[in-house]
SEROPA-269359 format. One record per atom (N, C-alpha, C, O): residue number from 1; residue in three letters; x, y, z. Coordinates in steps of 0.1 Angstrom, whole numbers, always signed. Layout:
# SEROPA-269359
nr->NUM&rest->Ala&u->X&v->Y&w->Z
...
This chain:
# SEROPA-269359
nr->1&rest->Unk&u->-1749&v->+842&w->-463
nr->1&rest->Unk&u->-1739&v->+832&w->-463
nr->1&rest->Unk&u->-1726&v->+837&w->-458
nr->1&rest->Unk&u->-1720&v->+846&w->-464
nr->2&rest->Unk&u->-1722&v->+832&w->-446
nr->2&rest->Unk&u->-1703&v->+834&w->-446
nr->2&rest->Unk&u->-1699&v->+819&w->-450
nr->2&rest->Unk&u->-1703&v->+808&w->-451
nr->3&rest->Unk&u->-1684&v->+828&w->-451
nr->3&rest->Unk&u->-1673&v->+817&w->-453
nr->3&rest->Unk&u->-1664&v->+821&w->-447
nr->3&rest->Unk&u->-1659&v->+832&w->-450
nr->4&rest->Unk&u->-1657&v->+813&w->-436
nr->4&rest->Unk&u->-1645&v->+814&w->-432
nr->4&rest->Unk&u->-1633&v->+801&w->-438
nr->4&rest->Unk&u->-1634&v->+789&w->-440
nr->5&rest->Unk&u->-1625&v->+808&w->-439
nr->5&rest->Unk&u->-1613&v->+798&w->-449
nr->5&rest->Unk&u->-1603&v->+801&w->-435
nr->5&rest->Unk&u->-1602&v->+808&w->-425
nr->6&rest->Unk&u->-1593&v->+786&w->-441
nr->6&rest->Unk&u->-1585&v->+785&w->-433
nr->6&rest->Unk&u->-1571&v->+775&w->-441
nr->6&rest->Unk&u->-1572&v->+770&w->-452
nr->7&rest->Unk&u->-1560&v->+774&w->-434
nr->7&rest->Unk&u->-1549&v->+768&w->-440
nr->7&rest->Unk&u->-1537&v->+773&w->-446
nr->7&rest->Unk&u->-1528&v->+766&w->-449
nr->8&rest->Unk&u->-1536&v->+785&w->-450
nr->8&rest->Unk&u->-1525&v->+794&w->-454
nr->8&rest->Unk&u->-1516&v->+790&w->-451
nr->8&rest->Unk&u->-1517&v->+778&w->-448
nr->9&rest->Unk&u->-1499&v->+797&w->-449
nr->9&rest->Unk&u->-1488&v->+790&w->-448
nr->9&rest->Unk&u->-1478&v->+796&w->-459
nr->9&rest->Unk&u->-1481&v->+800&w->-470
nr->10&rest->Unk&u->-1466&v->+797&w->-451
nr->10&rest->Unk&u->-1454&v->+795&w->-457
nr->10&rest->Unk&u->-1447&v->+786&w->-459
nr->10&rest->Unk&u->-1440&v->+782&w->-450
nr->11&rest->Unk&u->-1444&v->+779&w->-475
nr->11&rest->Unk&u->-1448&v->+767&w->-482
nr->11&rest->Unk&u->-1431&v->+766&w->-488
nr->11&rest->Unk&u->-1428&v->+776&w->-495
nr->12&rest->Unk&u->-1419&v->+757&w->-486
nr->12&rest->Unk&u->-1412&v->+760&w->-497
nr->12&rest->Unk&u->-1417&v->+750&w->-515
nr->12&rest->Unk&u->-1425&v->+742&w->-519
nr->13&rest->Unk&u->-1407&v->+757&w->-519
nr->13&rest->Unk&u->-1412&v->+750&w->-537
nr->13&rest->Unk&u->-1413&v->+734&w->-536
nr->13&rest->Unk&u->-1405&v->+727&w->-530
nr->14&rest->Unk&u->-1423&v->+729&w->-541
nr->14&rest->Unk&u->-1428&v->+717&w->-544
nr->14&rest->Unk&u->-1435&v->+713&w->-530
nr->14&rest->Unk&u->-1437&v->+701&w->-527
nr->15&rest->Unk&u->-1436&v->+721&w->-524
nr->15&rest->Unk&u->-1444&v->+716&w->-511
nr->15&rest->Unk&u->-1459&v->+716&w->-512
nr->15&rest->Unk&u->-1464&v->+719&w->-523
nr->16&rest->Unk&u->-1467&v->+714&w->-502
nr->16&rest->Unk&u->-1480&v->+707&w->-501
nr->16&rest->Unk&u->-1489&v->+722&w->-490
nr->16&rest->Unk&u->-1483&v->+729&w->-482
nr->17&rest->Unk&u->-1499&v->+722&w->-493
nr->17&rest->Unk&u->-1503&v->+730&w->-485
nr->17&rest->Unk&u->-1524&v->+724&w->-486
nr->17&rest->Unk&u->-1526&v->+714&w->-493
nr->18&rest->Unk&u->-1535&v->+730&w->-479
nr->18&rest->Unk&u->-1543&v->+726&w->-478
nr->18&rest->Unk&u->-1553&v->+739&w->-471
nr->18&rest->Unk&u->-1552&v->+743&w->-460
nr->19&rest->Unk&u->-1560&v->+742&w->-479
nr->19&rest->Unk&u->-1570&v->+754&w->-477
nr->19&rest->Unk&u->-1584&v->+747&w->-474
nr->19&rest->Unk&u->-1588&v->+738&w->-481
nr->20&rest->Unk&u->-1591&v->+750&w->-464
nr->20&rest->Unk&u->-1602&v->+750&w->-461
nr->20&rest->Unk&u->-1613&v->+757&w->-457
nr->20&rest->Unk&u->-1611&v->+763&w->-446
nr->21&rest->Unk&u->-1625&v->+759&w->-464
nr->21&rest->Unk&u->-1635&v->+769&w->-460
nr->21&rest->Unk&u->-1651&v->+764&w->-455
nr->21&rest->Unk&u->-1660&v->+759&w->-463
nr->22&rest->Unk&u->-1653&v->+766&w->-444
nr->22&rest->Unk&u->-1668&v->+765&w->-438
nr->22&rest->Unk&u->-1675&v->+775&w->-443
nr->22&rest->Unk&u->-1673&v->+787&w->-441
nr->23&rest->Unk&u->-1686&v->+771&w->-452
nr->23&rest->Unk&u->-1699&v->+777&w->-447
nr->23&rest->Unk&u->-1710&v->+776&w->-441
nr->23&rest->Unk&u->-1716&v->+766&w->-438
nr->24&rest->Unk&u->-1716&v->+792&w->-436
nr->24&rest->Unk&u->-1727&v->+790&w->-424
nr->24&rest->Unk&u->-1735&v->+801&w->-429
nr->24&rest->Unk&u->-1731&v->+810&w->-437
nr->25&rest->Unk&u->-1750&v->+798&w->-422
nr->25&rest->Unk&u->-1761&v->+810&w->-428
nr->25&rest->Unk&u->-1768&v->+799&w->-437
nr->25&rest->Unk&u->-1770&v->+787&w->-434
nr->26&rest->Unk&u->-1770&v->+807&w->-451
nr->26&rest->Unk&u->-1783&v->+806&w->-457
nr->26&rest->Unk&u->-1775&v->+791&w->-468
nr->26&rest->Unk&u->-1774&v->+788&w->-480
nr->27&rest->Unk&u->-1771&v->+785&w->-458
nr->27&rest->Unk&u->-1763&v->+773&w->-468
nr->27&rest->Unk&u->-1769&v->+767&w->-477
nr->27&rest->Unk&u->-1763&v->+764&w->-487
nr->28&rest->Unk&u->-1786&v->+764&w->-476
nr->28&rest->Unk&u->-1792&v->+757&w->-491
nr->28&rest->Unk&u->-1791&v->+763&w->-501
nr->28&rest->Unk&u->-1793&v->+757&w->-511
nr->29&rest->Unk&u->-1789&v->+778&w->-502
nr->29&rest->Unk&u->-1788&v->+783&w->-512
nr->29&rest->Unk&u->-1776&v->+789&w->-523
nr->29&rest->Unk&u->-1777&v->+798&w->-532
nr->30&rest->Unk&u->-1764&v->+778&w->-516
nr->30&rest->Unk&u->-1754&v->+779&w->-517
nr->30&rest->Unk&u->-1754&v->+764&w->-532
nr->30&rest->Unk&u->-1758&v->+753&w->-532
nr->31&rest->Unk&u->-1748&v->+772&w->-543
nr->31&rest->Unk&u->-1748&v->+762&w->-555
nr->31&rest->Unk&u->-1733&v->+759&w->-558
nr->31&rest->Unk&u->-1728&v->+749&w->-552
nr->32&rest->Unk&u->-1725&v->+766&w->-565
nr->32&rest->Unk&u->-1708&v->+762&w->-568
nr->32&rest->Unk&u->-1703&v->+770&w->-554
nr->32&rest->Unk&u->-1708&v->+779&w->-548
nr->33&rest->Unk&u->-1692&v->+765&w->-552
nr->33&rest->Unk&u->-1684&v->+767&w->-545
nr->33&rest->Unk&u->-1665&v->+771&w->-556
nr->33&rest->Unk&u->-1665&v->+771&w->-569
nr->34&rest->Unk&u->-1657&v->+773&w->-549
nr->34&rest->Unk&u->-1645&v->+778&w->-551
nr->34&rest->Unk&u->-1638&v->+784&w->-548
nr->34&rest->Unk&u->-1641&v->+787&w->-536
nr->35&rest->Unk&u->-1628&v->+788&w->-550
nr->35&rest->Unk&u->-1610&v->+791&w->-548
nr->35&rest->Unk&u->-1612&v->+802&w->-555
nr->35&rest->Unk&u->-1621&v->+803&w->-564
nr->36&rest->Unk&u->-1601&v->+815&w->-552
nr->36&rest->Unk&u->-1600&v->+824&w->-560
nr->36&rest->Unk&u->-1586&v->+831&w->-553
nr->36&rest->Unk&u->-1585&v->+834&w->-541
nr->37&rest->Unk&u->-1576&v->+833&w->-566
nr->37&rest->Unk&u->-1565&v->+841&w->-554
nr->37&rest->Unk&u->-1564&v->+855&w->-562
nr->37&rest->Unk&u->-1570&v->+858&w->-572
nr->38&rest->Unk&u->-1554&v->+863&w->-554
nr->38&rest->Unk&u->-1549&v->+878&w->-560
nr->38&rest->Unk&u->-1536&v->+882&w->-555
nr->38&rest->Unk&u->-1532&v->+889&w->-546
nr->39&rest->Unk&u->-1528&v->+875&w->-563
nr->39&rest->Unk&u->-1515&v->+882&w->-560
nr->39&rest->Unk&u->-1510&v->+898&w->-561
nr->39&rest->Unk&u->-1519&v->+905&w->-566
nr->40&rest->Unk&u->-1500&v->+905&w->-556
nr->40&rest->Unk&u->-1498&v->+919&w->-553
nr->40&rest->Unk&u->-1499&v->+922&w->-568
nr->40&rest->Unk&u->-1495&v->+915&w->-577
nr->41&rest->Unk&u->-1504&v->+932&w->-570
nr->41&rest->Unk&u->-1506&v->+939&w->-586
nr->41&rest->Unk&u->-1512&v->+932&w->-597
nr->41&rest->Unk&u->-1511&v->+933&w->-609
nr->42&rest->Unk&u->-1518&v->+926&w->-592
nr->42&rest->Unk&u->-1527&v->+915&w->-600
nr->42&rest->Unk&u->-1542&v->+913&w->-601
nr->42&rest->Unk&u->-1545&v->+915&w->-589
nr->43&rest->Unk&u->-1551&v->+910&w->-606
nr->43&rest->Unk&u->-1565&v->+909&w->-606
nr->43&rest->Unk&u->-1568&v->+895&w->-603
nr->43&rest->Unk&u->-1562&v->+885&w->-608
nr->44&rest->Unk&u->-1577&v->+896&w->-595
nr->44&rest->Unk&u->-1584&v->+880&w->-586
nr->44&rest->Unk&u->-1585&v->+874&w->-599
nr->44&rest->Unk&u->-1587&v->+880&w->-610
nr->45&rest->Unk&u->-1582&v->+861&w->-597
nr->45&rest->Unk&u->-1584&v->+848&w->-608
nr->45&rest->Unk&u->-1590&v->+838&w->-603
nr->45&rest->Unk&u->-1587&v->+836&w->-592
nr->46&rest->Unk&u->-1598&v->+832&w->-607
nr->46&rest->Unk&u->-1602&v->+819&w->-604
nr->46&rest->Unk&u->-1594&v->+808&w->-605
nr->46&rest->Unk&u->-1591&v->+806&w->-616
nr->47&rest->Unk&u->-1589&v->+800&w->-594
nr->47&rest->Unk&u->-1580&v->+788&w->-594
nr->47&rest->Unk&u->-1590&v->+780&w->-594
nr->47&rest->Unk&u->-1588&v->+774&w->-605
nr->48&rest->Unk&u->-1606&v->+773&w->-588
nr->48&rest->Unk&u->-1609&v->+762&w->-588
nr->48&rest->Unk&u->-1624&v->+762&w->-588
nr->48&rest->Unk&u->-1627&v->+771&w->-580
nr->49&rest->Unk&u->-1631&v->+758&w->-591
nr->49&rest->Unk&u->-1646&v->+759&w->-589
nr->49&rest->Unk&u->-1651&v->+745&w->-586
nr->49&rest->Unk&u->-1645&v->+736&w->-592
nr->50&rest->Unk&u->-1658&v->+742&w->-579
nr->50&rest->Unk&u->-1668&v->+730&w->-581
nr->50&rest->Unk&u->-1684&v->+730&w->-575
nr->50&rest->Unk&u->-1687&v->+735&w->-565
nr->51&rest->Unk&u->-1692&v->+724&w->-585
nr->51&rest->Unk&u->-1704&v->+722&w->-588
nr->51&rest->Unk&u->-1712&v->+716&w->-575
nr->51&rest->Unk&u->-1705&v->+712&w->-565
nr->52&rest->Unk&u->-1724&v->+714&w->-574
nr->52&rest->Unk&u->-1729&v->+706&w->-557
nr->52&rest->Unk&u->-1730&v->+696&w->-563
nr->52&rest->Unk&u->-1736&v->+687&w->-557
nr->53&rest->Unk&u->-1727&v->+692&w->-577
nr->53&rest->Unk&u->-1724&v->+673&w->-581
nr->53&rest->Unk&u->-1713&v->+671&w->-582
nr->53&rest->Unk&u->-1712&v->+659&w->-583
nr->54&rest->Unk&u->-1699&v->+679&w->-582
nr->54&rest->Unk&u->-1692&v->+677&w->-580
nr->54&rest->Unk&u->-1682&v->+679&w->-588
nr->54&rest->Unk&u->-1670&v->+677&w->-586
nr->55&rest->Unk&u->-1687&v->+684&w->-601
nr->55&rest->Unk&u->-1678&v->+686&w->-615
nr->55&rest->Unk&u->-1670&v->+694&w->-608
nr->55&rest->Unk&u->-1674&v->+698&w->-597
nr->56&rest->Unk&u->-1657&v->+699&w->-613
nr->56&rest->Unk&u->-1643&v->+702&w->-614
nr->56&rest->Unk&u->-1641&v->+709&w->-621
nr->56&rest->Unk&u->-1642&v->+704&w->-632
nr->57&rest->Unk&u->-1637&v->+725&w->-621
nr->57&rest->Unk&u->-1634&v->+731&w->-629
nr->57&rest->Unk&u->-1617&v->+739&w->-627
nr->57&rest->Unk&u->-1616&v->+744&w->-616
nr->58&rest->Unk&u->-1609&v->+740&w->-633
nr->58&rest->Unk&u->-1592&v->+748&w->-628
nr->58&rest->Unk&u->-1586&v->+753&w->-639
nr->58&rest->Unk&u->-1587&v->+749&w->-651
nr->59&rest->Unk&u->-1580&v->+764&w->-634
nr->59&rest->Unk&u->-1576&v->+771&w->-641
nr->59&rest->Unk&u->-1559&v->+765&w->-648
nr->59&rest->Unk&u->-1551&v->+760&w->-640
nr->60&rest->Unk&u->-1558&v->+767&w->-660
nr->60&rest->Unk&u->-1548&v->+758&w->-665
nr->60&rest->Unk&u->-1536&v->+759&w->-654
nr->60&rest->Unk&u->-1529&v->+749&w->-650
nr->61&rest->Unk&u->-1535&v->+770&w->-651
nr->61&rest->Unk&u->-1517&v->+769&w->-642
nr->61&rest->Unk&u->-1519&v->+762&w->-632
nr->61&rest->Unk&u->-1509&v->+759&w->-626
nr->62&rest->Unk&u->-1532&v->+756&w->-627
nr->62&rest->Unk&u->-1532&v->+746&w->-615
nr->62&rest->Unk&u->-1536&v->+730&w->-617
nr->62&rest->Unk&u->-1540&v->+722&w->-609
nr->63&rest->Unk&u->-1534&v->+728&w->-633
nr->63&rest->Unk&u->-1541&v->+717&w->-633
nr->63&rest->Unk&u->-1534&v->+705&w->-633
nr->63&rest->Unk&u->-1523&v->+706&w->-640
nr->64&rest->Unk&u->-1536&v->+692&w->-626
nr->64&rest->Unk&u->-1525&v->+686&w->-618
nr->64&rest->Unk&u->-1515&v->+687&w->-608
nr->64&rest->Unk&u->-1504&v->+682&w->-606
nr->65&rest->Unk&u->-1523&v->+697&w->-603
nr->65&rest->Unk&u->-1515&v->+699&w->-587
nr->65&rest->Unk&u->-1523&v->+701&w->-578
nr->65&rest->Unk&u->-1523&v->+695&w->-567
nr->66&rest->Unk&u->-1530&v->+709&w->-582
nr->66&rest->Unk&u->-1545&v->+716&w->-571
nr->66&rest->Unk&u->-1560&v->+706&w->-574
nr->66&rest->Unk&u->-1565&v->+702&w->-584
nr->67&rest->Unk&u->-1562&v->+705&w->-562
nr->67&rest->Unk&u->-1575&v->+690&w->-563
nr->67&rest->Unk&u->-1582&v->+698&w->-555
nr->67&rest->Unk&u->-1577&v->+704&w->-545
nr->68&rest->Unk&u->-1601&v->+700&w->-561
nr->68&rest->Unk&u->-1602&v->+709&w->-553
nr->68&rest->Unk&u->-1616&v->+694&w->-544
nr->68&rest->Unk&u->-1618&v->+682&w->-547
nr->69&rest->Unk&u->-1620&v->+699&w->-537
nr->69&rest->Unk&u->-1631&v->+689&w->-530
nr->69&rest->Unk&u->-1643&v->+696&w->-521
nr->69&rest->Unk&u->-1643&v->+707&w->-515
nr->70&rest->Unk&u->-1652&v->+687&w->-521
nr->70&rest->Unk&u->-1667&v->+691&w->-513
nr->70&rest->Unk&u->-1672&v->+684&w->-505
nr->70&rest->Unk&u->-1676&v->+673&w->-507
nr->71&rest->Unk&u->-1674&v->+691&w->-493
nr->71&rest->Unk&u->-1683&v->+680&w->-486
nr->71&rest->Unk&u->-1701&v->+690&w->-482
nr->71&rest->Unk&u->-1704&v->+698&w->-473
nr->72&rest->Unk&u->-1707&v->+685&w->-494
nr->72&rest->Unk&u->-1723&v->+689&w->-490
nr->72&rest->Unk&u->-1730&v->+687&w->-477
nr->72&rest->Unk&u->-1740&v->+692&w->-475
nr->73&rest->Unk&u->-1723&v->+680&w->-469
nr->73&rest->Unk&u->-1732&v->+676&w->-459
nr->73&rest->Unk&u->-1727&v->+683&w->-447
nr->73&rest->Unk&u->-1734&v->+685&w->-436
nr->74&rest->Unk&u->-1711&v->+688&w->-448
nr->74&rest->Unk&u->-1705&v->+697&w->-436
nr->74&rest->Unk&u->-1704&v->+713&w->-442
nr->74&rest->Unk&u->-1699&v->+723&w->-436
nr->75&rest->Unk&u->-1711&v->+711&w->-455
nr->75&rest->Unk&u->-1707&v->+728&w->-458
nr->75&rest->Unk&u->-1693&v->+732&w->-460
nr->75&rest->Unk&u->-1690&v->+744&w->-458
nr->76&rest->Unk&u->-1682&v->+721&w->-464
nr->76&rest->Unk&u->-1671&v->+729&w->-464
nr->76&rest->Unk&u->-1665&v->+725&w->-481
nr->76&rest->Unk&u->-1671&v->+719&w->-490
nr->77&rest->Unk&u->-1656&v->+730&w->-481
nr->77&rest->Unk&u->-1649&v->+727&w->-497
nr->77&rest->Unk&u->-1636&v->+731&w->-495
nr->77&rest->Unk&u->-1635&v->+740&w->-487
nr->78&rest->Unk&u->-1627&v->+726&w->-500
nr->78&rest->Unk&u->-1611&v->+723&w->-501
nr->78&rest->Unk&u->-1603&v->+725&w->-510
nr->78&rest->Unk&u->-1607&v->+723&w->-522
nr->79&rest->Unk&u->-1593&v->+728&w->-507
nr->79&rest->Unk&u->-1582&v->+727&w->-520
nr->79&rest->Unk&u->-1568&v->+722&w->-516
nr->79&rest->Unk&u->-1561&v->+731&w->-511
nr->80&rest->Unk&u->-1564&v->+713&w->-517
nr->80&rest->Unk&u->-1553&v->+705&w->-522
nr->80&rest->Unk&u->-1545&v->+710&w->-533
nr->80&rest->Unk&u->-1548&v->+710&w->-545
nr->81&rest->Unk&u->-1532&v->+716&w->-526
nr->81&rest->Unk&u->-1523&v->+722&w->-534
nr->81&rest->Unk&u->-1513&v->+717&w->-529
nr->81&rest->Unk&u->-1509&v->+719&w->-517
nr->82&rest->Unk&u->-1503&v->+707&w->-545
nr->82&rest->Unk&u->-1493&v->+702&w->-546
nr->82&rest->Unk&u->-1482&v->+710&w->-554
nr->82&rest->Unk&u->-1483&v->+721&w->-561
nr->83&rest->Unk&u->-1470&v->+701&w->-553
nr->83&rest->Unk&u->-1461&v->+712&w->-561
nr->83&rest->Unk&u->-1458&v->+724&w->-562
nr->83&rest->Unk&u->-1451&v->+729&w->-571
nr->84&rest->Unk&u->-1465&v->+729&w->-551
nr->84&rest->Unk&u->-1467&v->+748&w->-550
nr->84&rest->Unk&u->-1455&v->+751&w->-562
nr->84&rest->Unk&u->-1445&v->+744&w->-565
nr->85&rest->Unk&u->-1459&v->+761&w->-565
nr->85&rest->Unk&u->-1446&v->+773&w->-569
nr->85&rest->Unk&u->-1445&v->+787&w->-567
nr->85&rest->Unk&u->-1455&v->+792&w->-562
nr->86&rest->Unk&u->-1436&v->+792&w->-569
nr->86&rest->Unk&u->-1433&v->+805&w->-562
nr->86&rest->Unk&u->-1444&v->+811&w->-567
nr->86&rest->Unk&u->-1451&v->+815&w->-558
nr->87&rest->Unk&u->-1451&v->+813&w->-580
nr->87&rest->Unk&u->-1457&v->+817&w->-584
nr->87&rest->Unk&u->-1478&v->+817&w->-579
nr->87&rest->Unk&u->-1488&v->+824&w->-581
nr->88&rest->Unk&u->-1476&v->+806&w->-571
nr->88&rest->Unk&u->-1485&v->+805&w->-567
nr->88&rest->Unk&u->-1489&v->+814&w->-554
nr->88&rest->Unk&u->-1501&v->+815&w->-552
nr->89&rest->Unk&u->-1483&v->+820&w->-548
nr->89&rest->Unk&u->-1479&v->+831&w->-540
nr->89&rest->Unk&u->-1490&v->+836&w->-542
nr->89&rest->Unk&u->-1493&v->+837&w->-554
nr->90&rest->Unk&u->-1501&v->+840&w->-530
nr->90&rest->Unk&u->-1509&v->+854&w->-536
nr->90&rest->Unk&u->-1521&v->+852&w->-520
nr->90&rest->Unk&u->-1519&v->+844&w->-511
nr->91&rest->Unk&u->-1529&v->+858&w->-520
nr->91&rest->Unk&u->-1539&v->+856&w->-506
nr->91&rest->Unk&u->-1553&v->+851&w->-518
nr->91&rest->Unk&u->-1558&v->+858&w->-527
nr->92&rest->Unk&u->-1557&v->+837&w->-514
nr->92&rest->Unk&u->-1567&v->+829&w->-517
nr->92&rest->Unk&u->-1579&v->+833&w->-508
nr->92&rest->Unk&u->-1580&v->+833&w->-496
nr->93&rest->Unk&u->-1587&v->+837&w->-515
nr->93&rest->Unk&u->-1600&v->+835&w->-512
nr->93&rest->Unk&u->-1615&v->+827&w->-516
nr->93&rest->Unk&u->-1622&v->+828&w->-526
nr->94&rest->Unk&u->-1619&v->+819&w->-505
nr->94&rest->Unk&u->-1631&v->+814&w->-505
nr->94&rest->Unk&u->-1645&v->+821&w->-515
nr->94&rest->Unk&u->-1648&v->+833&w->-517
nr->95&rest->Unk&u->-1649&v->+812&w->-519
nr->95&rest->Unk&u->-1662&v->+817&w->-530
nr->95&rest->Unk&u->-1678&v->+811&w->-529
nr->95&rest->Unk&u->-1679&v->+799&w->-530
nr->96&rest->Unk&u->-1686&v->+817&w->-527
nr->96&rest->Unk&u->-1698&v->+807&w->-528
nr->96&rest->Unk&u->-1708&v->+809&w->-539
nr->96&rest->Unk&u->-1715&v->+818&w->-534
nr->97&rest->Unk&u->-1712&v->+807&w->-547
nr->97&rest->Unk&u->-1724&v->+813&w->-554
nr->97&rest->Unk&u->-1738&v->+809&w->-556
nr->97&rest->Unk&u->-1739&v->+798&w->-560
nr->98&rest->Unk&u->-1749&v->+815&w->-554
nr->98&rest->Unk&u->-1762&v->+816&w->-555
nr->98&rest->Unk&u->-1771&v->+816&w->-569
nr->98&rest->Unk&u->-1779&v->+825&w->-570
nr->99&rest->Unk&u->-1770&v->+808&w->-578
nr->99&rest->Unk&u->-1777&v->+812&w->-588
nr->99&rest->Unk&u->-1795&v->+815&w->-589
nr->99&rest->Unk&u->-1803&v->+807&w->-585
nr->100&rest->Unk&u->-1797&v->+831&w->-598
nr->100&rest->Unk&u->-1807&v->+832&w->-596
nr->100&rest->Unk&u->-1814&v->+823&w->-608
nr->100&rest->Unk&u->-1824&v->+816&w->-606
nr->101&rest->Unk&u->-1808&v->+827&w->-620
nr->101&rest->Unk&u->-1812&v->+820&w->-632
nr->101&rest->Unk&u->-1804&v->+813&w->-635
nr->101&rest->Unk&u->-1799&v->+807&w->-625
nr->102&rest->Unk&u->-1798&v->+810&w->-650
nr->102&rest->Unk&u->-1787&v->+806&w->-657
nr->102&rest->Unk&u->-1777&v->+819&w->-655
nr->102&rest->Unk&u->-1765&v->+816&w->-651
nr->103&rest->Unk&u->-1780&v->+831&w->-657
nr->103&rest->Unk&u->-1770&v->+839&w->-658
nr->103&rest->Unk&u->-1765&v->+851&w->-646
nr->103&rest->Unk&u->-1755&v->+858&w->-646
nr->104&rest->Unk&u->-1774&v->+851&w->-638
nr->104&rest->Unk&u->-1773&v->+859&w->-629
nr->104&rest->Unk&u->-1770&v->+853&w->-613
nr->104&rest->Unk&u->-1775&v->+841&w->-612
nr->105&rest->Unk&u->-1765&v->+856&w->-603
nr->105&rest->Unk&u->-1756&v->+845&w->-591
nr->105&rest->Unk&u->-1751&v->+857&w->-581
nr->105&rest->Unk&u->-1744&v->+866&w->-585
nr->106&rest->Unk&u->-1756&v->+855&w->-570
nr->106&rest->Unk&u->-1750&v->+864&w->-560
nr->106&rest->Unk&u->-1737&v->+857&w->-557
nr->106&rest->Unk&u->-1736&v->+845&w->-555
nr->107&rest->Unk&u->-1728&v->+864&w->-556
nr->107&rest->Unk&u->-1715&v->+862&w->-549
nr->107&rest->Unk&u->-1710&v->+862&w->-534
nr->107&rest->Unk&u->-1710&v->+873&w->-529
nr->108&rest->Unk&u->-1707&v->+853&w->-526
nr->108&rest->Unk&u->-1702&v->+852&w->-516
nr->108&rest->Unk&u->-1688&v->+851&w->-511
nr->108&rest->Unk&u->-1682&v->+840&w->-513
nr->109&rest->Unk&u->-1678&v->+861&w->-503
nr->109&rest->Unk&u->-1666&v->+857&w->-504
nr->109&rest->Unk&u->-1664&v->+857&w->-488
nr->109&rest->Unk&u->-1671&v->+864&w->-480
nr->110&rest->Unk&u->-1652&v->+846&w->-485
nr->110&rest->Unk&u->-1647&v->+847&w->-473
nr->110&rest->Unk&u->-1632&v->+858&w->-472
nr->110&rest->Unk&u->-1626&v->+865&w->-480
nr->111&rest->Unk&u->-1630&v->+855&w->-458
nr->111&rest->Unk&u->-1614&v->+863&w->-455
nr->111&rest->Unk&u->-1607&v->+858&w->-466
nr->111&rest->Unk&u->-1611&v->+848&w->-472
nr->112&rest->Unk&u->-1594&v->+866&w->-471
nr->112&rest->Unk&u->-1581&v->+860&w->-475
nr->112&rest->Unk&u->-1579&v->+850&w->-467
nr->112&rest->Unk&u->-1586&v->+847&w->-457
nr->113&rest->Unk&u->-1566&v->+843&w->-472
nr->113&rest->Unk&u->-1556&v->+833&w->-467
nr->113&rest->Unk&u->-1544&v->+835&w->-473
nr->113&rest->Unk&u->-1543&v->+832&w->-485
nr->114&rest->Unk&u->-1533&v->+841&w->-468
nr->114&rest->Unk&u->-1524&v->+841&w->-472
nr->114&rest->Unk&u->-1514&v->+829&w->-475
nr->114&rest->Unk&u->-1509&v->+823&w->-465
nr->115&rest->Unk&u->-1510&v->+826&w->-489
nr->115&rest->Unk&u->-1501&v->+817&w->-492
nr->115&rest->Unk&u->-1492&v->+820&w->-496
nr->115&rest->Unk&u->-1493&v->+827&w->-507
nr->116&rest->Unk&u->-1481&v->+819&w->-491
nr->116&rest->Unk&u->-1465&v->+824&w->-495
nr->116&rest->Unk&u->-1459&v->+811&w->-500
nr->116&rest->Unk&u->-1457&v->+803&w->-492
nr->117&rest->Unk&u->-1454&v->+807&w->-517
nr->117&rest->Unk&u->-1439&v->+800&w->-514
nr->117&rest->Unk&u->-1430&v->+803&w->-518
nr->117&rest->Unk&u->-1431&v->+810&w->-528
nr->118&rest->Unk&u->-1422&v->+803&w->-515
nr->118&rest->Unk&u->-1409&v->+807&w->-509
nr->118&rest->Unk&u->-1398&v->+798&w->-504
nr->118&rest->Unk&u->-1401&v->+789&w->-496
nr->119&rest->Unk&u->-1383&v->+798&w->-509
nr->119&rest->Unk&u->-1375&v->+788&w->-499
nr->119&rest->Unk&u->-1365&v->+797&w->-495
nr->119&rest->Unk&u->-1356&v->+793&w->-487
C-alpha cells in the first residue's frame, strides 16, 4: 500500500486548511484509515481515525474542528481542519491499516505534510 498525502500550508489562527491522502497498491486490504501528526520534540499522536463504515474517531484537542472523511470508492480520506491553532502546528501524516486479527494490523504511512499556523 502507498499513500501519498497532500494539502499542508501556512495557515493563520482560526483558519481552514484541508489534507488529503490517496491510496494505491494493495487497496482491498486496506481497513481504517487516518491522520497522525508529530510536532518538533514530540511523539506522533493520533488526530483522526476512521473505519471503512465510516465511524469517527479524534483525539480530544481536535474535536469540533477537524472532520475527518472517506471515500471507499476513490481510495482517498481527508481531513478538514477548522479553527487551526498555533498549537496545531506539527508535519501530519497519512495512515492505513491492515488488520490481521482483532489485535494485530500492519501499518501503512504516507510522506509528512507540513502544517504551520502561524500569524
Amino acid at each position: 500500500v502507498q499513500l501519498q498525502a497532500s494539502g499542508g500550508g501556512l495557515v493563520q489562527p482560526g483558519g481552514s486548511l484541508r489534507l488529503s491522502c490517496a491510496a494505491s497498491g494493495s487497496i482491498s486490504s486496506i481497513d481504517d484509515m487516518g491522520w497522525y501528526r508529530q510536532a518538533p520534540g514530540k511523539q506522533r499522536e493520533l488526530v483522526a481515525s476512521i473505519t471503512t463504515g465510516g465511524s469517527a474517531n479524534y483525539a480530544d484537542s481536535v474535536k469540533g474542528r477537524f472532520t475527518i472523511s472517506r471515500d471507499n470508492a476513490k481510495n482517498t480520506v481527508s481531513l478538514q481542519m477548522n479553527s487551526l491553532k498555533p498549537e496545531d502546528t506539527a508535519v501530519y501524516f497519512c495512515n492505513a491499516k491492515h488488520y490481521r486479527d482483532s489485535v494485530h494490523y500492519s501499518a501503512y504511512w504516507g510522506q509528512g505534510t507540513q502544517v504551520t499556523v502561524s500569524s
